[in-house]
Structures are given as structure tokens and as C-alpha cells.
N, C-alpha and C positions, 0 to 999 in steps of 0.2 A: 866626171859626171856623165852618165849614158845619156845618150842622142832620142830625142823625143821619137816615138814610132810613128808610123802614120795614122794610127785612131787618136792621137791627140788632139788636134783642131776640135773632131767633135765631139770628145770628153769635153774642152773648154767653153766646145758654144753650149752644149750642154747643163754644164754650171752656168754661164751666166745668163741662160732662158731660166734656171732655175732664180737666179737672184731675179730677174725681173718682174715673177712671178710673185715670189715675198715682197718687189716694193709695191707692186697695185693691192697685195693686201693691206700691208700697213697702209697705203694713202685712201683705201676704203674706211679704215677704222678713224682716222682721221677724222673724217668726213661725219662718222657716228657722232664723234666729242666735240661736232658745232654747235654754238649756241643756238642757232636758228630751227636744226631737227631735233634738239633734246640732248641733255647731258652726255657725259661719253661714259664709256661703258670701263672701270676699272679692271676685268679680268682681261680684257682685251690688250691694255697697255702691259699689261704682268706678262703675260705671252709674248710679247715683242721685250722684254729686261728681265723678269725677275724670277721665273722657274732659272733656277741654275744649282744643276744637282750636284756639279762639281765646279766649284770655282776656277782652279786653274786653266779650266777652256773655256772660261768663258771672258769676254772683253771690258765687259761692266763693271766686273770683279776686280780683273785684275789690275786695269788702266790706272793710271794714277787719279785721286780727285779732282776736278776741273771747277773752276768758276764757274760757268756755265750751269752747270747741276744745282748749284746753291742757288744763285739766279734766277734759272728755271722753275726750281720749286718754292722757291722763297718770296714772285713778286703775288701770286695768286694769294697765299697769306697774307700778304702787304694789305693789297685790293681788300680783302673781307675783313683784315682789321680797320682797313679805314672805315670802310661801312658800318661797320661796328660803332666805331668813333663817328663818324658824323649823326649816325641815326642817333647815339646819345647826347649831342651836343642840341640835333635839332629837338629830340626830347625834352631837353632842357629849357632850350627857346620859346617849346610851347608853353607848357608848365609855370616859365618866368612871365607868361602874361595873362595866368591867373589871376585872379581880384577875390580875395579874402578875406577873411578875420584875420589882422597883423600883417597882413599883405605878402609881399611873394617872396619873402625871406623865408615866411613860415613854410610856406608849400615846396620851397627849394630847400632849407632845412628837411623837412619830415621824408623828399626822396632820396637825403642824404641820409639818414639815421636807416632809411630800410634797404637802400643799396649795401651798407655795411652788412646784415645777414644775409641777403640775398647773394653777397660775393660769399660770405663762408659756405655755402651752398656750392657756389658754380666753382670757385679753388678747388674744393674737394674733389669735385664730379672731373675739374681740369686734370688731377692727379691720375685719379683712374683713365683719360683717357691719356697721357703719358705715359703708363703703364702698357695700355695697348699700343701704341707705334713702338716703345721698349723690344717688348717683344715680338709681336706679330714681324718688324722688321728683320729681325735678327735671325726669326725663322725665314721667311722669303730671302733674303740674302746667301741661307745655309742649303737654300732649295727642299724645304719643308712645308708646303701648304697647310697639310694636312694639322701640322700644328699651331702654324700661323689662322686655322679658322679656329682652331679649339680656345687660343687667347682672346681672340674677338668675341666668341658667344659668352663665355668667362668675365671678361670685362661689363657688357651688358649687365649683364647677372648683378656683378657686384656695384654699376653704377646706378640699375634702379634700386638695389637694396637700400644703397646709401643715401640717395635722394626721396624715400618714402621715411629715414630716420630722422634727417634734420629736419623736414619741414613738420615735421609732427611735434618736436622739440619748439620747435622755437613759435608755432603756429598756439602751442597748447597756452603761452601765457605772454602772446606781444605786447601789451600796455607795460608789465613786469620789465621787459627789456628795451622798451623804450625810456622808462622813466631809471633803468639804472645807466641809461647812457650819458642821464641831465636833460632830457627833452622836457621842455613844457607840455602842458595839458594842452594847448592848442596844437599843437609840431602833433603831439602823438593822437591827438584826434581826426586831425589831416590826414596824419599816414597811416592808422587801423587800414581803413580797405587797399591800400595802395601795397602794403603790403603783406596781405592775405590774396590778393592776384597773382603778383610776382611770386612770393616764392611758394605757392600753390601749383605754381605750372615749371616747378622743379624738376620734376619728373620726365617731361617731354624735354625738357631740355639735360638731362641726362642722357637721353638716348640721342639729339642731334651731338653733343660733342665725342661722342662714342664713336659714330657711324664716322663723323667726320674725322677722328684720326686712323679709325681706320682705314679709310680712303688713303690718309695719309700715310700711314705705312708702305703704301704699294705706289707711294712715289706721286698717287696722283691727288692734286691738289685743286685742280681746276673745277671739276666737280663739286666740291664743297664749297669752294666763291660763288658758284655761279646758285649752290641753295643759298648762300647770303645775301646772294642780291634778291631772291625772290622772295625772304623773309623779313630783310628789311623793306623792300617793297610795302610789304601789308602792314608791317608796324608801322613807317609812317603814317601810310594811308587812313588806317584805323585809329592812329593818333587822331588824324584831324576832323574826325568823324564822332569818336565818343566822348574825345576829351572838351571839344566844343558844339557839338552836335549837329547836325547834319541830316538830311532826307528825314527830318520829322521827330528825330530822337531825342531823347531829353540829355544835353550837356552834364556828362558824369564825370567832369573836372579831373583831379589826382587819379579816383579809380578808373576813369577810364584810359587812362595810360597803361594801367596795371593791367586791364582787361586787353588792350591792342597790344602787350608782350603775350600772355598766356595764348592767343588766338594766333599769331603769329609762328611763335613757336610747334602749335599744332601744325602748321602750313610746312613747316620745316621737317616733321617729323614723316608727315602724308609722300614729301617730295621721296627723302629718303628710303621709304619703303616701298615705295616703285621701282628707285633705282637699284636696289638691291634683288628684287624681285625679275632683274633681268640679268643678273652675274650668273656667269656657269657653276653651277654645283661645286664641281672639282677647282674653283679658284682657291686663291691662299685666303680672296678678302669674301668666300661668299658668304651668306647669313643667312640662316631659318629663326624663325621661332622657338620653334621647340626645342632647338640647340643651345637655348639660354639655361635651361632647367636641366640638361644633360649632366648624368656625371663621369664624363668623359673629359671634361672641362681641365682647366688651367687654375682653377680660382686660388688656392693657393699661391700658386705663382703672381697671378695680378696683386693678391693682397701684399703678396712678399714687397712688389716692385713700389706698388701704390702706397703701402702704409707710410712710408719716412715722406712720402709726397702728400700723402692729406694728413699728417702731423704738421710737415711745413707750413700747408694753408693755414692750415686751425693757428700756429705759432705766428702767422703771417695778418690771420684775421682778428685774432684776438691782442694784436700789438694794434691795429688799428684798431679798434672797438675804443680798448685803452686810451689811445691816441685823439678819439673822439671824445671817449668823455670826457679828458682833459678841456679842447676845446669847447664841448657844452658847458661842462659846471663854471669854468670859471673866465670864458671867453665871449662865451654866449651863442645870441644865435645866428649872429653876423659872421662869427668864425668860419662854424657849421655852413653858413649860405656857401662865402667866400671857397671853403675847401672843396663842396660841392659843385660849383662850376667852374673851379682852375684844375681839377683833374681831368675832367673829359677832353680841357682845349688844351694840354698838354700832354694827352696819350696820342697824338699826332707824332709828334715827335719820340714815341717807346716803341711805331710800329717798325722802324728797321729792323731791332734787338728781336721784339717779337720771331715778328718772318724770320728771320735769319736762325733764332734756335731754335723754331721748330724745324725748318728744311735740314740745320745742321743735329736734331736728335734721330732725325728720318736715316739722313747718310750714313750719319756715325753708326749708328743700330745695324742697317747691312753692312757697311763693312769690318764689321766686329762679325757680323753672323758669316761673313766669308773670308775670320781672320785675317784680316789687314790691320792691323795698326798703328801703323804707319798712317796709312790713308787713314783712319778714322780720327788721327792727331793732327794731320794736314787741313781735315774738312773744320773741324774747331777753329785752326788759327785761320782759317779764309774766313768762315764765319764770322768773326770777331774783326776782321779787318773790314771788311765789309758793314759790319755795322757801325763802326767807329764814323766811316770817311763818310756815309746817307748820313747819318745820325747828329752830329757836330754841328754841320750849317742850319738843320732844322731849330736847334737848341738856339742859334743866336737868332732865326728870326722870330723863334716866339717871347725868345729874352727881350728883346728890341722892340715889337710889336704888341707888347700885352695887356695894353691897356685900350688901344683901337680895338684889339681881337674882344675882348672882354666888354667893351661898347655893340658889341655883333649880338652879346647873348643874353644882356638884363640891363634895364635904364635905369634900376635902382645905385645913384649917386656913393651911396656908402658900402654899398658888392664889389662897386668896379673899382674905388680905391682900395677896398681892403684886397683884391686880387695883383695888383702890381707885385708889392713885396713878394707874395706867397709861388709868385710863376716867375718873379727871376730866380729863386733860391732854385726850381726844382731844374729850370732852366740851364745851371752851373753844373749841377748834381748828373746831367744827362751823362756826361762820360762814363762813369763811374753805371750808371744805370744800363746803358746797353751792354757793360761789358760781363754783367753780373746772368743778363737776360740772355745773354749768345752763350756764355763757358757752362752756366747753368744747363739751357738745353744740351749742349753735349754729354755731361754726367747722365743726365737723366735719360737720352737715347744710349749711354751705355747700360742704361738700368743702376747707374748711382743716385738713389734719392735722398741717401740718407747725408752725404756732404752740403747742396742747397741747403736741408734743414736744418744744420748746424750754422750754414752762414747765415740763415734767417733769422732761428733764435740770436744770434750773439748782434746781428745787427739791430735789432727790434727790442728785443728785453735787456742789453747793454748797453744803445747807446739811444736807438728812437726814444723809447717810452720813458730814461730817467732822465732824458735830455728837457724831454716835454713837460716831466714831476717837477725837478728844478728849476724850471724858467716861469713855471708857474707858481709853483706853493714856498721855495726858498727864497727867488730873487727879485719874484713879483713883476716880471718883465715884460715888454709887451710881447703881441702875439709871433710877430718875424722869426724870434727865438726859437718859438716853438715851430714856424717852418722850415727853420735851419739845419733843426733833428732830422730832418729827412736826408739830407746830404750826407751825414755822416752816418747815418744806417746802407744808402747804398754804397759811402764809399769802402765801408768795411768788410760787404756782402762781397763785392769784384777784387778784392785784394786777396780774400780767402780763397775763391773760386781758381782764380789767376795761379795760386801757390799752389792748389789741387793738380790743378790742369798739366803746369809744369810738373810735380810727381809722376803723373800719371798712373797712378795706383785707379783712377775712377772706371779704367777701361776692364780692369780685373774682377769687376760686381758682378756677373754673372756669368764671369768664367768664361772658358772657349766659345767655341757653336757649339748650340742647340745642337744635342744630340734627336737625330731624323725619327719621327714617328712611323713609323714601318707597318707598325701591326693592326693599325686599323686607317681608318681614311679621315680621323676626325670625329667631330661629334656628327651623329645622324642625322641627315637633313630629308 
């Protein structure tokens, strides 16, 4: 090896006045992404990770996957699904101390019957924004911006299209689709306005879960918790204001829960387009307007990724729908209460799976897009590990706990016994449930949507829905049976996935990297 010459020293102090210089940048941007001065700036974080035009030099790329990373991106999910969850538990708390015609079964009932369309709505809309981390990541991993903003204005595109169809649909004849669910004339008199709010203000909340994976694609996550906390902010707030009245207002009961989501969800949309309105042009995640109606676009590609993902919802909503009428027609509407508030106080326990496959569709997606796969197989089974070891002890405390926790959200005597049974069953079923939630998100960050659909269908129309027809109409059994069928729809959903996973054929859906957009810079902004 030749002997260093004498300009060495200040070639090396050189470099490292230049590295000191990139850390007071980065600990500027930092400084941006406090909550105390206002959200942090996504093109900013891309710049410090995610321009990498060639993998091989770069460290992000090529380093193996780490815990940390999943971690990293997975607890801010966490955080914003519990918000989620709590703001719909405390929903629920307010709403169960309505005083009615039939009392608070009815009114817990009738937000059960319209949370069911209102979820064929938001599934769908979740597809399309799967679609966008699919691929926007896979471009910023490939060192593609310019393509990575053409799926983002794309996905837009295609998620108000889709969110101005259903609610038109299901909007044009509700009393029809309440009354083929089995709801009484009371239930569906209740829920007419409740929901005609909710899924009226579809549309805004097409564009906050859009904006928010695509934050997500560029790795940053924070950003979007921190619009949750200031959306959930107002929907409480506005809960307790119109649902029981307040500064002079007149108490709009049901509809005014309906009204504090649609105004809320505005608040969410207002934040998001400021913060977008401060991305540098040339990012991967930046967004105009008028880039949604370009056809420069990707649409195509999103409907490729998205279709076997809003087929799943629709095969996922409509085995619930099913599932419901069973328990309206011949359960009644005590089932309906009971199913009604043991979901919400047991999506506590789904937020590990959650988190974890969205951070692991995030990784897997770049590092498929900077051909790794290896690393993109490695980020799955951490994933999945991960969700197993949070997820287990959650499951036996709300196994253990279910009838105190359920004393927290209705004093009606016949909700909280008929909730026991119903939340240890889902309570068992949690293994099986995160592991469906975690391997799933990997497929679908590969851009595999079409394997999930198949484990959804075969779980739902093979075992949920004729589990729930025979427990009802052949054996005449009580209700347990029919929450039984949930266990064995997710344990069939994670066996599938599992066998997927191990093939590994799911990383092959959309092929190598994204070949590089060269010839223009994107859609026009």
C-alpha cells in the first residue's frame, strides 16, 4: 500500500468539516419535524434516505434490514391506530348514553348497521391507498421520483373517483339496505341521518388516506399521527358539542356524531394540503392539483395494484354484511348491540399486526424497488415476529378483562353479558389474526393483492358465513357459535398467507424495479 503524502491530513479534515456540515443540516430538519413548530417536512427526510439512483452505493439499500426500521416506522401507526380506536370506543360511550325509543341498543344497533357501509367505503379507499405505498415505494427505492409522484396523483385520481361511486350507490336507496340487513324500523329510522353524514364525507376521507400513505411510502410516518391526533381532537370535541349540545345548540343526538366525523375529516384534509403545499416540487411525494387529472399518470397501474385489493374489501365487506344479517334476522338486535361494542374494545389488540404490515409493506416495497430480496423476506418474518410477541399478552388481557372493559362502555345489563362470550372467542382467534395482518401487508407492499383476496374469499365465503348459516338455520344454536366463525375465518386467512410467504412467488407481482422515468419529470405541477 503507498504511504499517505503530505496533503492528506487536509484532504481528511476536509471530509470531515464536510460531514459536519450534513449533520447541523440534518439536526436543522429535525428541528422542522417538531411538534411544537409544525409537522415535518417529507421531501426533506427523502433527501437524507431515499433519492438513491443506484443502489449498490448506497447504505440504506444495501445494509441488511434492521428492527429498528420496522420500529421506527411501525410505533407512529400504532399511536394513530389507537386514536382511531379510542376515539371510536369513546364514540361509542357517548352514543350508549343516548335515551331513546327502544333505548341504547337501538342507537348502538343502527351505528352498527351503518358502520358496515361506511367500512365498504373506507376498505376500498384503504386498497387504493395500498396501491400507493406499492408503488410510489418501489419507485423511491429504485431512485425514481418522478414516477413515484405520477402514482401518487394517480391514486388520487382513482380514490375520489371511487369514493364519489359508492356513496352514490348506497346513498341513492339506505332504508332498502338497511331493511335487507334485518334492521327494525326503529334501528333504521335512527341511523337514516347518521348515516347520510358518515358516508357523505367519503370523499374527504379518500383523499386523507391517500395523502397519508403517501407520506407513508417516503418512510415518514410521523407526519400522519400527528394529522390524527389533530382530527381526532375535533371529532371528539365536536362529539360533545352536537351529539349533546353545547354553547346554545340544539342536541342532534346520532346525527350529530355523523356531522363531528364529516367536519373533522375536513380538518384533516385542510391540514394535509398545507403540508403538501410546502414539499419541493422535484420530491418523489410532492402533489399539485392539477396533477390528478393529468394524463401522465399511472392510473392504470394503481387500478392493476388496487383492483384484487377493493375486490378483497367488497369480498371482506360483504361476508360481513352477510354476517350481519344473520345476526339481525335471527339474533336480533342485542347481537347487533353486543357485536357493535366488542369490536372497537378489541381492535386494541389488532393495532401491533396493523403497524407492523403497514411499516413492513413500506420496506418490503423499497426493497423489492432496489432488488433486494432477501431483505424484502427478512423485513416479513421480523414483521411477523414482532407482531406475534406486542400482540399475545394484549389478547389475554382483554381475554381476562372483558367484561370490566365492557362495564367502561354501556350499563345496559344484557350488552355486557352478551359481550363476554363474543371477546373471548376473538380474544383466542388474535394469533391467527396478526399473523394474517403482518404477511398480508407484505404481499401487498410487494404489489400482491390478488393472494389476500383469495385468502379473504376462502376465509369468509367458506368458513365465516356458512359457519354462521348453520349455527343459525340447521342447528338452531345459540349466538357463541356464530362468534366462533370468526376464528376459523382468520385461522384460515394466516395459514394461506404463511404458505404464500414461504413460496415466495408474492415478491414476483410486479417484477423487478420500476424501470426509471427519464423522459419527463412526472406529471406537471
Amino acid at each position: 500500500m503507498p504511504e499517505p503524502d503530505d496533503d492528506s491530513p487536509s484532504l481528511l479534515d476536509s471530509q470531515a468539516s464536510t460531514r459536519d456540515a450534513a449533520h447541523e443540516v440534518e439536526s436543522e430538519i429535525e428541528e422542522l419535524g417538531d411538534l411544537e413548530t409544525g409537522p415535518g417536512l417529507p421531501s426533506t427526510t427523502l433527501a437524507a434516505r431515499g433519492l438513491v439512483a443506484d443502489p449498490e452505493n448506497s447504505d440504506a439499500s444495501s445494509a441488511a434490514p434492521r428492527l429498528s426500521d420496522l420500529l421506527t416506522l411501525g410505533w407512529p401507526m400504532m399511536l394513530s391506530q389507537m386514536l382511531v380506536s379510542i376515539t371510536g370506543l369513546v364514540d361509542r360511550a357517548m352514543i350508549g348514553r343516548l335515551e331513546g325509543d327502544g333505548g341504547v341498543a337501538v342507537a348502538l344497533a343502527a351505528v352498527g348497521y351503518t358502520t358496515q357501509f361506511f367500512m365498504l367505503i373506507q376498505s376500498a379507499l384503504f386498497a387504493v391507498g395500498l396501491a400507493a405505498v406499492a408503488l410510489m415505494a418501489r419507485a423511491i427505492g429504485a431512485g425514481d421520483p418522478a414516477r413515484s409522484r405520477a402514482a401518487f396523483a394517480s391514486s388520487v385520481r382513482v380514490a375520489i373517483v371511487m369514493s364519489l361511486v359508492f356513496t352514490a350507490a348506497i346513498l341513492a336507496a339506505p332504508e332498502t339496505l338497511f331493511a335487507w340487513l334485518g334492521a327494525t324500523k326503529e334501528v333504521t329510522a335512527a341511523g337514516r341521518p347518521y348515516l347520510q353524514w358518515m358516508v357523505g364525507s367519503s370523499v374527504l376521507l379518500a383523499l386523507n388516506l391517500t395523502f397519508d400513505s403517501a407520506l407513508r411510502a417516503d418512510r415518514d410516518t410521523r407526519t400522519p399521527m400527528r394529522v390524527s391526533i389533530a382530527v381526532a381532537a375535533v371529532k371528539l370535541a365536536l362529539n360533545a358539542i352536537l351529539i349533546f349540545g353545547a354553547f346554545g345548540l340544539e342536541p342532534l343526538g346520532l346525527a350529530g356524531a355523523g356531522l363531528a366525523t364529516a367536519l373533522s375529516q375536513s380538518v384533516g384534509v385542510v391540514i394535509y394540503v398545507l403540508i403538501f403545499r410546502r414539499i419541493d416540487k422535484d420530491s418523489p411525494v410532492s402533489f399539485r392539483w392539477r396533477s390528478v387529472w393529468s394524463k401522465t399518470g399511472l392510473t392504470r397501474q394503481v387500478l392493476q395494484v388496487a383492483g384484487p385489493g377493493v375486490a378483497e374489501r367488497i369480498v371482506l365487506n360483504l361476508g360481513m354484511l352477510s354476517y350481519f344479517w344473520v345476526l339481525g334476522r335471527y339474533y336480533g338486535t342485542l347481537a347487533v348491540a353486543v357485536y357493535t361494542v366488542g369490536v372497537p374494545l378489541l381492535s386494541f389488540s389488532w393495532i401491533p399486526g396493523t403497524g407492523y404490515g403497514q411499516a413492513c409493506a413500506t420496506l418490503v416495497g423499497q426493497r423489492l424497488g432496489a432488488n433486494d430480496r432477501e431483505g424484502a423476506r427478512r423485513v416479513g418474518l421480523q414483521a411477523t415476529a414482532l407482531a406475534l410477541m406486542t400482540a399475545l399478552p394484549l389478547a389475554v388481557i382483554f381475554g381476562l378483562l372483558r367484561t370490566p372493559l365492557a362495564e367502561l362502555f354501556t350499563d345496559d345489563p344484557a350488552v355486557i353479558r352478551g359481550l363476554g362470550p363474543f371477546m373471548l372467542a376473538l380474544a383466542i382467534g388474535q394469533p391467527f389474526l396478526q399473523l394474517h395482518f403482518t404477511l398480508g401487508g407484505a404481499h401487498r407492499g410487494a404489489g400482491d393483492t390478488t393472494t389476500p383476496l383469495v385468502a379473504a374469499t376462502i376465509g369468509n365465503w367458506a368458513l365465516r358465513v356458512p359457519i354462521a348459516l348453520l349455527a343459525a338455520l340447521v342447528f338452531h344454536s345459540g349466538v357463541i357459535w356464530v362468534w366462533w366463525a370468526l376464528v376459523f375465518d382468520h385461522l384460515s386467512r394466516a395459514t394461506l398467507l404463511a404458505w404464500s410467504f414461504h413460496r415466495g412467488h408474492w415478491m414476483d407481482r410486479l417484477g423487478g424495479a420500476p424501470a426509471p422515468v427519464r423522459a419527463t419529470r412526472g406529471p406537471k405541477t
